[in-house]
SELOKE-504308 format. One record per residue (C-alpha): y negated, x, z negated. Coordinates in steps of 0.001 Angstrom, whole numbers, plus 500000, padded with zeros to 6 digits. Layout:
N
      y      x      z
      Y      X      Z
...
END
This chain:
464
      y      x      z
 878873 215103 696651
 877257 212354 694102
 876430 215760 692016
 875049 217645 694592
 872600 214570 695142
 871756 213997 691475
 868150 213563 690573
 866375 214744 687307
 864325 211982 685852
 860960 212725 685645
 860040 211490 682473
 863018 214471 681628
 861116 216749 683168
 857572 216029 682109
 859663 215923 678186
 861042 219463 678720
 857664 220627 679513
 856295 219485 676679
 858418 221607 674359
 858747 224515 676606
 856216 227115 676675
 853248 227613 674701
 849944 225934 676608
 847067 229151 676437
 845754 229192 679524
 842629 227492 680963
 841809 226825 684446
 839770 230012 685025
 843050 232027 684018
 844663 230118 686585
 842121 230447 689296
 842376 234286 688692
 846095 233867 688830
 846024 232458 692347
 843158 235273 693478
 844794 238314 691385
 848072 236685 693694
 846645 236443 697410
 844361 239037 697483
 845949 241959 697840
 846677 244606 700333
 846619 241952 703093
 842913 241820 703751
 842704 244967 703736
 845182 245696 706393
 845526 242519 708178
 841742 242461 709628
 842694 245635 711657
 846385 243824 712648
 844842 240115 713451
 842191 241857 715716
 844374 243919 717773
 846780 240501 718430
 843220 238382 718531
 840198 239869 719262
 837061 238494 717417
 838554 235161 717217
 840624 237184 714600
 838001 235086 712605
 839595 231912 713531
 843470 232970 713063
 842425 233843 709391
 840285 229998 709859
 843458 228280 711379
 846476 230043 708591
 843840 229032 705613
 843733 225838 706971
 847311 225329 707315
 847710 226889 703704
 845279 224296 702723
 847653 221680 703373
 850246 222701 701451
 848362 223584 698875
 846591 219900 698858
 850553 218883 698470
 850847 221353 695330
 847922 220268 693408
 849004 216583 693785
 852611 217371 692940
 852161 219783 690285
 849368 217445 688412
 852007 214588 688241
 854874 216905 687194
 853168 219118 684955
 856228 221302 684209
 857540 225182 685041
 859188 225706 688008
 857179 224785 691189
 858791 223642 694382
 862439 223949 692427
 861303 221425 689709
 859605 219171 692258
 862887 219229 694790
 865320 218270 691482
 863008 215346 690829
 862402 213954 694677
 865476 215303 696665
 868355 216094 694399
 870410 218951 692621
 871898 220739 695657
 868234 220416 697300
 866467 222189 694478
 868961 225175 694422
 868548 226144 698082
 864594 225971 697228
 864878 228176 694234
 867023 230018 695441
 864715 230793 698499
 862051 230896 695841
 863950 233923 694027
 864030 236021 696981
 860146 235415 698154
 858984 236601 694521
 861715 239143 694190
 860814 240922 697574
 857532 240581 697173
 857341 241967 693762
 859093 244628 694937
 857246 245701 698025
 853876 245670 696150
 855246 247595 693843
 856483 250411 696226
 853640 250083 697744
 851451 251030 694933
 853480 254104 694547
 852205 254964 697407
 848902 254751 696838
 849452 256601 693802
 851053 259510 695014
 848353 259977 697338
 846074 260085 694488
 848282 262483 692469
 848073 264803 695486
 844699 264772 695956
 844976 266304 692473
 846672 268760 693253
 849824 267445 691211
 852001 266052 693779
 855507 264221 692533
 858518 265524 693975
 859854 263671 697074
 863428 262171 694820
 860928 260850 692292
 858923 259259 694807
 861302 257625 697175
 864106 255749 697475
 867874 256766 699140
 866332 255112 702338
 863552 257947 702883
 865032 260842 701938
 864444 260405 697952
 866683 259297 694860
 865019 256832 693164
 861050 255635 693575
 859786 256046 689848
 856366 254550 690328
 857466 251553 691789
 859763 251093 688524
 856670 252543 686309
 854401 249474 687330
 856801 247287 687404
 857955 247873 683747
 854363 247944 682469
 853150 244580 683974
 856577 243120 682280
 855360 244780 679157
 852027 243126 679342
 853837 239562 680019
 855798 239655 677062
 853007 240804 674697
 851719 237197 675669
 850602 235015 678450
 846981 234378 677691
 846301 238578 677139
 848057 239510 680453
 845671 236337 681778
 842236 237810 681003
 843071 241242 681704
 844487 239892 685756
 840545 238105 684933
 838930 241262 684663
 840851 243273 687695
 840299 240277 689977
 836731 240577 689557
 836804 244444 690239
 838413 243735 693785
 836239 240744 694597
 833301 242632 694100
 834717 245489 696511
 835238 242945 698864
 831315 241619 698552
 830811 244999 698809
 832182 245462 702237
 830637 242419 703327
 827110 242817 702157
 827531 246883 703703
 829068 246137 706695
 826869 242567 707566
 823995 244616 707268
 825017 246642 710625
 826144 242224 712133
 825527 242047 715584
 826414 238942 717767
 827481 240806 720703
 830436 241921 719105
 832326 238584 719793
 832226 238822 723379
 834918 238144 724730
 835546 236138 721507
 839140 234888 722667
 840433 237700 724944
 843682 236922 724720
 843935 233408 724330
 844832 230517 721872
 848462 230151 722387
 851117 232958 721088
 852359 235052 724117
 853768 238805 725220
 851436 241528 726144
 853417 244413 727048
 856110 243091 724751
 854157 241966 721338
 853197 238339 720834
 849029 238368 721049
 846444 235153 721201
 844682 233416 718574
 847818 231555 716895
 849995 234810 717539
 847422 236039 715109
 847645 233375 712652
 851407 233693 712407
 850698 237128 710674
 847654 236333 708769
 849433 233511 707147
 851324 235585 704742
 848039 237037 703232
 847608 233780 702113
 850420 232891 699882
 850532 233461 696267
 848513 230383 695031
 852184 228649 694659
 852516 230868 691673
 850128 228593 689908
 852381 225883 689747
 854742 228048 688004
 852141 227908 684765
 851928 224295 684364
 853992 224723 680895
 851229 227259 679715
 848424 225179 681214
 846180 223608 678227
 845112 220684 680431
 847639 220690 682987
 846996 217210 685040
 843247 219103 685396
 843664 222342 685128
 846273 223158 687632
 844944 221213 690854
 841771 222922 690081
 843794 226468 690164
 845444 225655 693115
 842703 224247 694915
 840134 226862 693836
 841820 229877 694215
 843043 229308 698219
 839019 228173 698675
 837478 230981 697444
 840282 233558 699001
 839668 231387 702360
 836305 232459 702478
 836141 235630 701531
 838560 236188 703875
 836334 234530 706758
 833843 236289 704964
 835764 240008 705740
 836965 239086 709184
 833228 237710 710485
 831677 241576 709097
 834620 243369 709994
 833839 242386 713531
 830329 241747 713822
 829759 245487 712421
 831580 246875 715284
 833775 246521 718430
 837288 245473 717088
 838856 248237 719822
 837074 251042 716969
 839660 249909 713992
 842458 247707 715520
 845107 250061 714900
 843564 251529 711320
 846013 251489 708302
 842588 250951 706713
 839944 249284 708629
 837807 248210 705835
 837370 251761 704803
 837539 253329 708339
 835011 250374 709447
 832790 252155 706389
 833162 255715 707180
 831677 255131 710959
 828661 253113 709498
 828046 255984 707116
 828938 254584 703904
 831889 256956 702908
 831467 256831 699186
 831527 252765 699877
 834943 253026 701509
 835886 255087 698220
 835220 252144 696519
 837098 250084 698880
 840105 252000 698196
 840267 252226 695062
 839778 248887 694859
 843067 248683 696808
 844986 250208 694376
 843754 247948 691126
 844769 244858 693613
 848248 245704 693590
 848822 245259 689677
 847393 241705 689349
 849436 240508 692851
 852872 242253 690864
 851742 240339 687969
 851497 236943 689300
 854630 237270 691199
 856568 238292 688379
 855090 235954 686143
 856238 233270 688836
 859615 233984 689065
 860030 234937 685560
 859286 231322 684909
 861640 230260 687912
 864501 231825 686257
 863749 230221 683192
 863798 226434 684326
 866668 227116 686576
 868409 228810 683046
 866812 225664 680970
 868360 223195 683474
 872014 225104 683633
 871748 226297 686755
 871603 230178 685347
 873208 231024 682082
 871662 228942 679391
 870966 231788 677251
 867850 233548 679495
 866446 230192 678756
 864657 231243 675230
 861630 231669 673945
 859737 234393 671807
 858600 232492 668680
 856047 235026 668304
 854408 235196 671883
 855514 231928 672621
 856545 233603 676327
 860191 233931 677554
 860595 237685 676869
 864348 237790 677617
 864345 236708 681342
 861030 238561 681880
 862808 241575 681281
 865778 240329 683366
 863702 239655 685733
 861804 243050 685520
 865511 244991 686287
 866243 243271 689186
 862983 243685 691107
 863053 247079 689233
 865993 248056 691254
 865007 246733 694288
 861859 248714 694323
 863642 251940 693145
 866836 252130 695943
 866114 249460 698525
 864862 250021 701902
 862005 246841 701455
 860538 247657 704743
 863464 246104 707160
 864098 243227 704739
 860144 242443 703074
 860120 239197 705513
 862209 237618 704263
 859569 236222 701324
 857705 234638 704033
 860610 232677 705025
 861374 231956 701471
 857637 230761 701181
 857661 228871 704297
 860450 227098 702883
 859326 226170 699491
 855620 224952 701359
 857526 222166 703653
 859482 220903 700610
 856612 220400 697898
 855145 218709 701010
 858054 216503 701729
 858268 216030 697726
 854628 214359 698152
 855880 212231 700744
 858969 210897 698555
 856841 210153 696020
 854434 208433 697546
 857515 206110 699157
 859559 205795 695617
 857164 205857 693045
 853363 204923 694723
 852025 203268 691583
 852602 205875 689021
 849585 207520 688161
 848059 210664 689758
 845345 212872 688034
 844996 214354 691299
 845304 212755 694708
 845344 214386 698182
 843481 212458 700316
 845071 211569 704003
 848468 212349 702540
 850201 211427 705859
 848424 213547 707724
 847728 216573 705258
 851702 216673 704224
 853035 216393 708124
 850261 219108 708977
 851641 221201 706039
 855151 221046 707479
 854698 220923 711207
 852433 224055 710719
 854562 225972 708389
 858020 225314 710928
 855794 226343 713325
 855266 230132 711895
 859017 229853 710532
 860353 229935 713973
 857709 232367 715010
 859530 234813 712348
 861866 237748 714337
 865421 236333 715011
 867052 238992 712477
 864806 237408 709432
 865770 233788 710484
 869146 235253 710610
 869366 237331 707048
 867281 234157 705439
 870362 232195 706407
 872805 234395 705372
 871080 234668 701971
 871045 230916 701371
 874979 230802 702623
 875228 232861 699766
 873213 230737 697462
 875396 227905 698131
 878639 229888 697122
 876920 231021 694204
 875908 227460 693202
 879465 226188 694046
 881280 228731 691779
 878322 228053 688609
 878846 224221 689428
 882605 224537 689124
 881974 226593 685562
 879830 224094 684423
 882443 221312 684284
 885203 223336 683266
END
């Protein structure tokens, strides 16, 4: 049990980091890193979703999940600038909480970046076979699809999938400013949408602004009200965390990550508010609740079709740079749980050319290779927000610990009202964990029952 409870000294840590990975990337890379992450097909769906459950105060469930997600982020860029090595929430649970603490963390953090990976990816064969058909080249149904709708394996999804890995091993700081460059392209869609459809802003569009209410609760059998909302907004949100994973490959870590963290949630906070607040000021919410695509439907009606074009193409370049940040994430998860012995020892090596860990980026590449390919994502894809969930109430507990054990060390960056921004973090994140369906809390426990065998058999290897 003394094992399971072992703590890795941070001046171990902090050591490793330092001859780890090679340090390319400056804060802008990272602030793209955590945009290219959380922007993706989220706003572009989830306006239409959070107004059906919320109404116009839609605008204050995306308000009240970036708020929450401010917290924990808060507890990330504090964290992360004091430990400025790879491996996010897993590295800062080994430190603060103990071996058998971090594994259930990375663990969880393995299947949030796996599915999510994954279910971009599938998704942007989607996207892409529509495109191909509107060409008049359609791709035949088993190339297209997994076993689970009526294909034999979704090429596509693998296609992406295997190019961003490409682009990761060529080297850290290229794949970087090209994620720059495609961030841009979809934030300027996005300013698009909101400079086309503000134009048409009228205040009358927010009455009733709350018709449903604040608190979660049935209408004919599906949760609706403000927070009911915000439960499913939330998890348009996440992706910043992969910023943490890059503190190895961070020039100026103790500055440059907090200001990645920080940075990235604020400016995908508001244009989110930003969306939301044209989205329904443009028209009544009743016109595109139920739209697959309510930024471009919202569009069409105000007579801006070749705008809503835009808007979807736009779509389709988002997908690559949230698949990159992902992977890049738990690429470097795998690594530091490989460096530290909790995964074979030999994914754990470095390119001397690239300086990037080529071996487990392509291991890593397989697996959510094959997942995309043969899995049916669509009955298991919430399971990442549990796994996120998780790892946000543990880098906030971390903060807490070391603000008990250790408050004199030093801290480049310092949340301020720690004990109330850290107990907000993880009061607000149980709160949309237990809002999850029954069958996700179920499966998320069943996957971490597994974690724990697997840790149990590698820990019983390890001392042989």
């Amino acid at each position: 049990m003394s094992r399971w409870m072992k703590r890795k000294d941070l001046a171990v840590v902090v050591g490793a980091g330092q001859r780890g990975l090679l340090p390319t990337l400056s804060w802008w890379h990272l602030v793209a890193l955590g945009v290219g992450g959380v922007v993706g097909t989220g706003i572009y769906t989830l306006v239409g979703v959070g107004a059906n459950l919320a109404g116009p105060a839609v605008v204050l469930s995306f308000f009240i999940a970036g708020l929450i997600c401010v917290c924990a982020a808060l507890c990330y860029a504090e964290v992360a600038a004091m430990i400025p090595a790879s491996g996010s929430a897993y590295t800062y649970s080994y430190v603060a909480l103990g071996e058998i603490f971090a594994w259930v963390v990375g663990w969880s953090l393995i299947l949030e970046y796996s599915l999510v990976v994954s279910a971009v990816a599938v998704g942007w064969s989607g996207y892409v076979g529509g495109f191909l058909i509107s060409l008049g080249i359609p791709l035949p149904v088993w190339l297209s699809a997994g076993p689970y709708a009526g294909g034999l394996i979704n090429l596509p999804a693998m296609f992406i999938i295997a190019v961003v890995a490409g682009l990761l091993s060529v080297g850290t700081r290229e794949s970087a400013n090209l994620n720059v460059a495609l961030v841009v392209v979809k934030l300027a869609a996005l300013a698009l949408f909101i400079a086309l459809a503000g134009a048409h802003f009228n205040l009358s569009a927010f009455h009733p602004f709350i018709p449903y209410g604040f608190v979660s609760h049935e209408v004919a059998g599906t949760p609706h009200g403000v927070m009911a909302a915000a439960a499913i907004i939330f998890f348009a949100f996440y992706g910043f965390d992969a910023i943490s994973t890059a503190s190895e490959e961070a020039r100026n870590p103790s500055r440059d990550i907090p200001i990645g963290i920080v940075g990235s949630l604020a400016v995908c906070t508001l244009i989110y508010i930003g969306v939301a607040a044209a989205a329904v000021g443009s028209m009544p919410y009743t016109e595109y609740a139920h739209s697959a695509e309510p930024l471009a439907l919202i569009l069409r009606k105000l007579g801006s079709g070749e705008a809503a074009v835009i808007i979807g193409a736009a779509a389709v370049v988002a997908l690559p740079t949230v698949i990159l940040a992902f992977l890049y994430g738990q690429s470097r998860i795998f690594f530091v749980m490989a460096r530290d012995g909790l995964l074979p020892r030999a994914l754990a090596t470095i390119n001397p050319r690239t300086g990037t860990p080529i071996r487990i980026t392509w291991v890593t590449a397989v697996i959510v290779g094959v997942l995309a390919a043969v899995v049916p994502l669509d009955q298991i894809a919430a399971l990442a927000n549990a796994g996120t969930l998780l790892a946000f109430m543990a880098v906030a507990l971390c903060l807490l610990v070391f603000r008990i054990r250790d408050p004199l060390r030093h801290r480049p960056f310092r949340a301020k009202a720690s004990w109330l921004i850290a107990p907000a973090a993880i009061l607000g994140c149980l709160y949309l964990f237990i809002s999850l369906p029954q069958r996700t809390q179920l499966l998320f426990a069943c996957w971490n029952v597994l974690g724990l065998v697997v840790y149990l058999v590698t820990a019983r290897v390890k001392r042989q």
